[in-house]
C-alpha positions as CSV (number, residue, x, y, z in Angstrom):
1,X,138.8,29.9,-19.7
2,X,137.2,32.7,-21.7
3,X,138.2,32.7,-25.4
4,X,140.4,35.3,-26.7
5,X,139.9,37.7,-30.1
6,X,142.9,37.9,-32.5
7,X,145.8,40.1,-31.8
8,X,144.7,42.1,-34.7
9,X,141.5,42.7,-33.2
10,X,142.8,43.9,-30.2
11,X,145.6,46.4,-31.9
12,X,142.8,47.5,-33.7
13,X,140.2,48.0,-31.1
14,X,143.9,49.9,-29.0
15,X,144.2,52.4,-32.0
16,X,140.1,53.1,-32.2
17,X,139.8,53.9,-28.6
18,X,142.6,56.5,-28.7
19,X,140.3,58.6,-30.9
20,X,138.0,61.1,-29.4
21,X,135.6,60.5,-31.5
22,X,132.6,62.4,-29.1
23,X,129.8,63.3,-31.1
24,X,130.8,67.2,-30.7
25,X,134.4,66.4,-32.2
26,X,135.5,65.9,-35.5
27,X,135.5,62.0,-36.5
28,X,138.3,62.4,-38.9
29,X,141.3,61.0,-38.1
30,X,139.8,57.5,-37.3
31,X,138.3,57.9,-40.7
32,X,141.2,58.4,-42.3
33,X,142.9,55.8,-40.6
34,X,140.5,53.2,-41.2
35,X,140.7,54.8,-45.0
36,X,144.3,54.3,-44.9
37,X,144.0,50.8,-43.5
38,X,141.6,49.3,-46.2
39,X,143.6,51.0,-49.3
40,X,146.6,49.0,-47.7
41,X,144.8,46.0,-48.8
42,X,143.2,47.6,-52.2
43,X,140.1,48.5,-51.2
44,X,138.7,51.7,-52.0
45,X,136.6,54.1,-49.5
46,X,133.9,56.4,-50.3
47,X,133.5,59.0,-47.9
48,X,130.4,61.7,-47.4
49,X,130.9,64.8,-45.2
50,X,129.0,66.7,-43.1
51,X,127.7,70.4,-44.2
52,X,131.1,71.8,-42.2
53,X,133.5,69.0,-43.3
54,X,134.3,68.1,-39.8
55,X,133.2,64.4,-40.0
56,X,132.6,61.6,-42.4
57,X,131.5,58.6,-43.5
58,X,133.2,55.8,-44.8
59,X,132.0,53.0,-47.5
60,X,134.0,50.6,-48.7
61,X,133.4,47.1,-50.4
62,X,135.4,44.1,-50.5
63,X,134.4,41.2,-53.5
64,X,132.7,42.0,-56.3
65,X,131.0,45.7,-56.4
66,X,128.6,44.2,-59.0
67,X,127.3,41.7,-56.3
68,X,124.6,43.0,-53.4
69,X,126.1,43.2,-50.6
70,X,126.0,42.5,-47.1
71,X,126.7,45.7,-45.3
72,X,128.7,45.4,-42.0
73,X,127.6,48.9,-40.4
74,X,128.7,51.1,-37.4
75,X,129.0,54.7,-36.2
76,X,132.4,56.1,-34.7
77,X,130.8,58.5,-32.7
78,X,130.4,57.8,-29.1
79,X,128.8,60.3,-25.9
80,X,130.7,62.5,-23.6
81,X,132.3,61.7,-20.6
82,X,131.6,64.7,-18.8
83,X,130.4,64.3,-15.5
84,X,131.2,60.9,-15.0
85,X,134.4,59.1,-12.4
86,X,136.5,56.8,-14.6
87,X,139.0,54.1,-13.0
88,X,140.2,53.9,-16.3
89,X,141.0,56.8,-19.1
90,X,138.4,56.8,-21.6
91,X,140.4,57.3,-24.2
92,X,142.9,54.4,-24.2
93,X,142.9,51.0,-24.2
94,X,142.6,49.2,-20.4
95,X,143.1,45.4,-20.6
96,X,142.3,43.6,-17.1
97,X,139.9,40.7,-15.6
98,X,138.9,39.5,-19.9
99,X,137.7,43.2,-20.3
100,X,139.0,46.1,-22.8
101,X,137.8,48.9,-20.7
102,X,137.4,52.6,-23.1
103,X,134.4,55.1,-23.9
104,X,133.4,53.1,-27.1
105,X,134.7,50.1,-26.3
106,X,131.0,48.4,-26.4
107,X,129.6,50.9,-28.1
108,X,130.7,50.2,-30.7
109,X,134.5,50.1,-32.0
110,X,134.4,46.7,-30.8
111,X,132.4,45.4,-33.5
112,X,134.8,48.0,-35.7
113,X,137.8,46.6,-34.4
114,X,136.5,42.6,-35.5
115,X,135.2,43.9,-38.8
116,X,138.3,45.6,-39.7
117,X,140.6,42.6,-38.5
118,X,139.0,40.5,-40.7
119,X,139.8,42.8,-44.1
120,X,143.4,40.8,-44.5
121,X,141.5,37.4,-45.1
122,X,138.6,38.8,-46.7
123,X,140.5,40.6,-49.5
124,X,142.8,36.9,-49.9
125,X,139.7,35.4,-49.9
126,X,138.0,37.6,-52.3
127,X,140.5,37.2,-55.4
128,X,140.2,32.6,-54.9
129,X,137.2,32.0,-54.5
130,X,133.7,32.9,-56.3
131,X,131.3,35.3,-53.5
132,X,127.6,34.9,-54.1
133,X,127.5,38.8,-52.1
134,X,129.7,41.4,-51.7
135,X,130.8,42.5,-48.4
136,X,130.4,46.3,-47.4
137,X,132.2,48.3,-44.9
138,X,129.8,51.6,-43.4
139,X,130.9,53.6,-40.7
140,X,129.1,57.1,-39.7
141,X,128.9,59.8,-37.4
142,X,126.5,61.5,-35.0
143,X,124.5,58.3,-34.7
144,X,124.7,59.2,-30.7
145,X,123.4,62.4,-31.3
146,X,120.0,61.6,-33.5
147,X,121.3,59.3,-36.1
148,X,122.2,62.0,-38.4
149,X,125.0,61.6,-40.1
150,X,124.1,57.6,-42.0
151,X,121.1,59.2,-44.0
152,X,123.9,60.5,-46.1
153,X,125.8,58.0,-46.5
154,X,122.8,55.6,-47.8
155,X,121.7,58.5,-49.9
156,X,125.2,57.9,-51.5
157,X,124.6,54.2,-52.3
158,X,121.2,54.9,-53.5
159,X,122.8,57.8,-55.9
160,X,125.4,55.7,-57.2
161,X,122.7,52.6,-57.7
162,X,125.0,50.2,-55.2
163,X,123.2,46.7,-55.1
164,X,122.7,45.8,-51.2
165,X,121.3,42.4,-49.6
166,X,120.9,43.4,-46.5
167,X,122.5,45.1,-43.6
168,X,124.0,44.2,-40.2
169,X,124.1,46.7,-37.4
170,X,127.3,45.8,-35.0
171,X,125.1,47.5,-31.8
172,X,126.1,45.2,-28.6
173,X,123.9,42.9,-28.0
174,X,125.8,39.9,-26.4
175,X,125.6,38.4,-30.3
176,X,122.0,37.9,-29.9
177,X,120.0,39.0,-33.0
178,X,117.7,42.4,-32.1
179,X,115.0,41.7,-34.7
180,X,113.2,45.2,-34.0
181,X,113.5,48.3,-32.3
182,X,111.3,51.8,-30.8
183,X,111.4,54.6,-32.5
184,X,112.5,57.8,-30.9
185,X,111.5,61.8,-31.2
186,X,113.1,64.5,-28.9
187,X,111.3,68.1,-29.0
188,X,112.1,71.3,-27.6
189,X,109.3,73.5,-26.4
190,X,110.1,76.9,-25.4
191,X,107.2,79.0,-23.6
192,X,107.5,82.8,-23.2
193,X,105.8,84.6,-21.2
194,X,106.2,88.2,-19.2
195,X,108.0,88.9,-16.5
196,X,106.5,90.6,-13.9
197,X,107.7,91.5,-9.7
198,X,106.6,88.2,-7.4
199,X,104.6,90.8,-5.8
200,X,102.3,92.0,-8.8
201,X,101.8,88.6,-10.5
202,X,98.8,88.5,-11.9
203,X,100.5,91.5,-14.6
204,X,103.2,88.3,-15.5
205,X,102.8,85.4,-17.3
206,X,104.1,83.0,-15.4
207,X,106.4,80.4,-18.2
208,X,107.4,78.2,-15.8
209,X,103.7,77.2,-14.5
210,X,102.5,76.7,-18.3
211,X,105.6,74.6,-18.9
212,X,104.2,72.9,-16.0
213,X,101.1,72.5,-17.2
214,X,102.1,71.5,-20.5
215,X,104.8,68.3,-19.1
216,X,101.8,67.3,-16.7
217,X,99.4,66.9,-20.3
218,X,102.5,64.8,-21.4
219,X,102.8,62.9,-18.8
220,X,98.9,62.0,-19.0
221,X,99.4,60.7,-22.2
222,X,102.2,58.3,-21.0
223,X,99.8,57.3,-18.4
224,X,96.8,56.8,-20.8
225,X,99.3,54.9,-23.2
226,X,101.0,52.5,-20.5
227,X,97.3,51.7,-19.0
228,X,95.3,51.4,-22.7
229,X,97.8,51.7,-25.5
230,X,98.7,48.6,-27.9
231,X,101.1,46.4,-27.0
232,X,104.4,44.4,-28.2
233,X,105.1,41.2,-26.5
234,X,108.7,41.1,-27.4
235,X,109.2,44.5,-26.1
236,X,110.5,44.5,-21.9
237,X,108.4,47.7,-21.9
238,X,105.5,46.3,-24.8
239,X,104.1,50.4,-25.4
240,X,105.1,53.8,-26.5
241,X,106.9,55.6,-23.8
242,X,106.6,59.5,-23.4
243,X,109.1,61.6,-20.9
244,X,110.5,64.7,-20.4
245,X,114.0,65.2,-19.5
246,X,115.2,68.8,-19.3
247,X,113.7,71.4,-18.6
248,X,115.5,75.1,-17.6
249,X,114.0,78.3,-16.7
250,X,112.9,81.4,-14.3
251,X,116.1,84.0,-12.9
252,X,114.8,84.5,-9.5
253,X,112.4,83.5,-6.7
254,X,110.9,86.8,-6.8
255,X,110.5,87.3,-10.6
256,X,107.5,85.9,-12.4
257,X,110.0,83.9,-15.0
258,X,109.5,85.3,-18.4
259,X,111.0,82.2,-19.8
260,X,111.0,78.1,-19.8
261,X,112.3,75.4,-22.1
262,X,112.1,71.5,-21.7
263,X,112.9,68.7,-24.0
264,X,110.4,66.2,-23.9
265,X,110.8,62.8,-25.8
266,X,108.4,59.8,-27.6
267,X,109.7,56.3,-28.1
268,X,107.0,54.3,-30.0
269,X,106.6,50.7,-31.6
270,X,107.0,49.8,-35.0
271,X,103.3,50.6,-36.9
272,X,103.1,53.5,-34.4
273,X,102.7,57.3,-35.4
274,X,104.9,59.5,-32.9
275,X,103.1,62.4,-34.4
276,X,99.7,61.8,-33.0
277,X,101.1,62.4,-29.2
278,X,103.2,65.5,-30.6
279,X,99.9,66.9,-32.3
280,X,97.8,66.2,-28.7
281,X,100.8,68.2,-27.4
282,X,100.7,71.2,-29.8
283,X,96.9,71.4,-29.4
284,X,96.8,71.8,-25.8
285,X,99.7,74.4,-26.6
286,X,97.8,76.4,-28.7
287,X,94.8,76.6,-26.1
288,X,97.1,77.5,-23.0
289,X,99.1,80.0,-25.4
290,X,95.8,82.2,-26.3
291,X,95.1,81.9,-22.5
292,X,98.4,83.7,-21.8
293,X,97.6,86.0,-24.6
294,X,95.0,87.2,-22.7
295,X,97.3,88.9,-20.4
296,X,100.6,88.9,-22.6
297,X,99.6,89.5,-26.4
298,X,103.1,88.6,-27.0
299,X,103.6,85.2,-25.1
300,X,104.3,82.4,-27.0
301,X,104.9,78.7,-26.9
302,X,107.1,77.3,-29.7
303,X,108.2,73.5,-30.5
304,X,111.5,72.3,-32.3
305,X,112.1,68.9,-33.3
306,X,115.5,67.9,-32.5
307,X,115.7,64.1,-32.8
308,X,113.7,61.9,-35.5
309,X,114.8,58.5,-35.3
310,X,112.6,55.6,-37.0
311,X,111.7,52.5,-35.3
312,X,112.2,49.0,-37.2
313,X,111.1,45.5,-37.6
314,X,112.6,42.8,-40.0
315,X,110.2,41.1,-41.8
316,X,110.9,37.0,-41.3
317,X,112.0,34.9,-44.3
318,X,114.3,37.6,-45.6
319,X,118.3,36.9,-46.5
320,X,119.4,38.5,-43.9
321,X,117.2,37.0,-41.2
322,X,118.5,33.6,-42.4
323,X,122.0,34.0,-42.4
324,X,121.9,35.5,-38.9
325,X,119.5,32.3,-37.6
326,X,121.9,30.4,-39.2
327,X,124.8,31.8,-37.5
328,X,123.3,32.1,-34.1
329,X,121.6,29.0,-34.3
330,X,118.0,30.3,-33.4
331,X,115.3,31.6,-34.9
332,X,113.7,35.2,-34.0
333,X,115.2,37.7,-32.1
334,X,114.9,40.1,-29.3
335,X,112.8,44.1,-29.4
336,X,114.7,46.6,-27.6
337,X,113.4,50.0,-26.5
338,X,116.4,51.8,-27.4
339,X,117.5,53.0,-31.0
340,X,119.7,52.2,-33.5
341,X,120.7,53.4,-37.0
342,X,118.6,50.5,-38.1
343,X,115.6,52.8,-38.5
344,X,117.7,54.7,-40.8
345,X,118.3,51.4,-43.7
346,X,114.7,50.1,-42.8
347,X,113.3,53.5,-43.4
348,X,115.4,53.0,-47.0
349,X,114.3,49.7,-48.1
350,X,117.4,47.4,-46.8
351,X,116.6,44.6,-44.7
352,X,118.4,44.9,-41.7
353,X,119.4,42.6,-38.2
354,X,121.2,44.3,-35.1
355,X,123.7,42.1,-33.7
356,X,127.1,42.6,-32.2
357,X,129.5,42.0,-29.5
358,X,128.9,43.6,-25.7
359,X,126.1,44.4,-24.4
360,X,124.0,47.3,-24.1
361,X,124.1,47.6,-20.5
362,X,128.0,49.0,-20.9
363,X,127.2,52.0,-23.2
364,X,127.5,55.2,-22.1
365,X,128.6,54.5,-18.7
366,X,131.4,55.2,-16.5
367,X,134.2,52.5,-17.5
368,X,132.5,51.3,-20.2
369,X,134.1,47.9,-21.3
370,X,133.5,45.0,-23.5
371,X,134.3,41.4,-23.0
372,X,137.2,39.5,-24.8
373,X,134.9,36.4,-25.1
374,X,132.4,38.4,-27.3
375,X,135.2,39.9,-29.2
376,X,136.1,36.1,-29.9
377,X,132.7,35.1,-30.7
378,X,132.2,38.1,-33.0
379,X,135.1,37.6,-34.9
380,X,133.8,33.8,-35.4
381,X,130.6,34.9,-36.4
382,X,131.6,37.1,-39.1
383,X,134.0,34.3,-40.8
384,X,131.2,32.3,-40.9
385,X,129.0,34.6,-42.3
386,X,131.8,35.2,-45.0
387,X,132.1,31.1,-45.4
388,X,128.2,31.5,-46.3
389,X,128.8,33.9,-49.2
390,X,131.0,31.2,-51.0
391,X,129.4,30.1,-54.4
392,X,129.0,26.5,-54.7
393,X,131.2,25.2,-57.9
């Protein structure tokens, strides 16, 4: 029989799934819920907002705010269900076969839900006994959508000089430690040409073919990378990745297209530079765009950077790293190839291990669901991890 999580945990985990917290909504009410929630216990929240005031971020410590502490972190943020067929609605609680089924529900209120059910005891435990570390509470938004909303709020507890140990990203991974991660980049490169009648096209400049040529020159240097590029052992794909993944343009079959845009992304290791494939890319840009000039003095290829997410590697030996091998009873951890605010605190100084409940195979898919046995284990792990923060007498 599968062990079962707290009922707190899974009233908890109920309420957090009834938010729509999509990345292109407002975050808000669960903020102010979980804001409201701590203060019932006495413990304050910070928040940070977002340049419209539409979302936030949340801190809030329990113990001693003079101790470092060991930050519990996740985003509230979680991708659209556009498009997708749902047996379940996404935006409720499903409970059947050991599984809460919900957009988010692995992804990662889950680890939310356990962190928050464990406030009540925490805060008892907090005014009888002596912590060697303070526990902190981060939640943020738009991690989904670049990790962009968490640089503010560690730019908060670097302002206001709070003392941190370490950090533990609540990302599902089946409560195995993730040790290290890819970096990722996502540009947008618009080409413009000149439109021209199919009929006359050598008067056009023909956007969508130098697009064309420009996502083949990408796709070489995948190709180069994956045959001759250095490797990671840990990693299931060891090397820097390069892909593109949208690409729109043209109006008609018998219109040279005036116009074409793709996105194009880079996920490299830790000890990698993204930049030097972007830079290849540019350069190769710059030639094909004074070739169309010759013909089209005002084509043009432009690049915007739209995603900038660092990779990340813990360094062994570290507080963090111990108290998680402790609690998982190995030593190491996996790589994964795909992203996590991580970056963001490693990029900051604060040591940092991603482990939490579900796995990663659930996020962002149709009936997305995590397991009631790692919502147990979860919630095990982290009163364990606060049973290691007890001072000796």
């Amino acid at each position: 029989m599968s062990a079962i999580p707290s009922s707190s945990t899974l009233t908890i985990l109920v309420q957090l799934l009834a938010f729509d917290t999509t990345s292109r909504e407002s975050n808000l009410a669960l903020i102010d819920w979980v804001a409201d929630y701590l203060d019932g216990y006495g413990i304050h929240s910070t928040l940070t907002f977002s340049d419209d005031r539409h979302k936030a971020n949340l801190y809030a410590t329990i113990g001693d705010s003079s101790l470092p502490a060991i930050i519990l972190s996740g985003h509230t943020d979680v991708v659209p269900v556009d498009g997708q067929t749902w047996q379940y609605p996404p935006f409720a609680a499903t409970k059947t076969d050991d599984r809460i089924y919900g957009r988010g529900s692995a992804d990662m209120k889950g680890f939310v839900a356990c962190v928050l059910a464990m406030v009540p005891a925490w805060a008892a435990l907090a005014q009888t006994q002596h912590w060697t570390r303070s526990l902190g509470i981060a939640l943020s938004y738009d991690e989904e959508v670049g990790c962009l909303g968490v640089g503010r709020l560690i730019a908060d507890l670097q302002a206001r000089q709070v003392p941190v140990a370490g950090c533990i990203i609540g990302e599902p991974t089946n409560m195995r430690p993730v040790i290290a991660h890819k970096g990722i980049a996502h540009y947008r490169c618009h080409v413009q040409g000149r439109a021209a009648h199919s009929s006359l096209t050598p008067q056009g400049v023909n956007a969508i073919e130098y697009a064309a040529r420009l996502i083949t020159h990408i796709r070489k240097l995948a190709d180069t990378e994956a045959s001759f590029g250095n490797r990671h052992p840990l990693y299931d794909v060891p090397f820097t990745t390069l892909q593109t993944g949208l690409i729109s343009g043209g109006n008609a079959a018998n219109i040279v297209p005036k116009s074409c845009e793709f996105v194009f992304e880079v996920r490299w290791l830790p000890g990698d530079a993204h930049e030097r494939f972007v830079s290849s890319v540019r350069d190769y840009a710059s030639s094909l765009q004074q070739e169309m000039r010759e013909i089209a003095p005002e084509a043009e290829i432009s690049f915007e950077q739209l995603v900038n997410c660092p990779p990340f590697q813990s360094e062994e030996g570290g507080e963090i790293r111990e108290h998680v091998a402790a609690l998982c009873g190995c030593h190491g951890g996996d790589a994964v190839a795909y992203t996590t605010e991580a970056g963001r605190f490693h990029e900051a100084g604060i040591a940092c291990v991603v482990c939490g409940p579900g796995s990663i195979v659930q996020a962002h898919r149709p009936d997305e669901f995590v397991e009631l046995d790692q919502l147990a284990a979860c919630e095990a792990w982290l009163s364990a991890l606060q049973a290691r923060l007890v001072a000796e007498e």
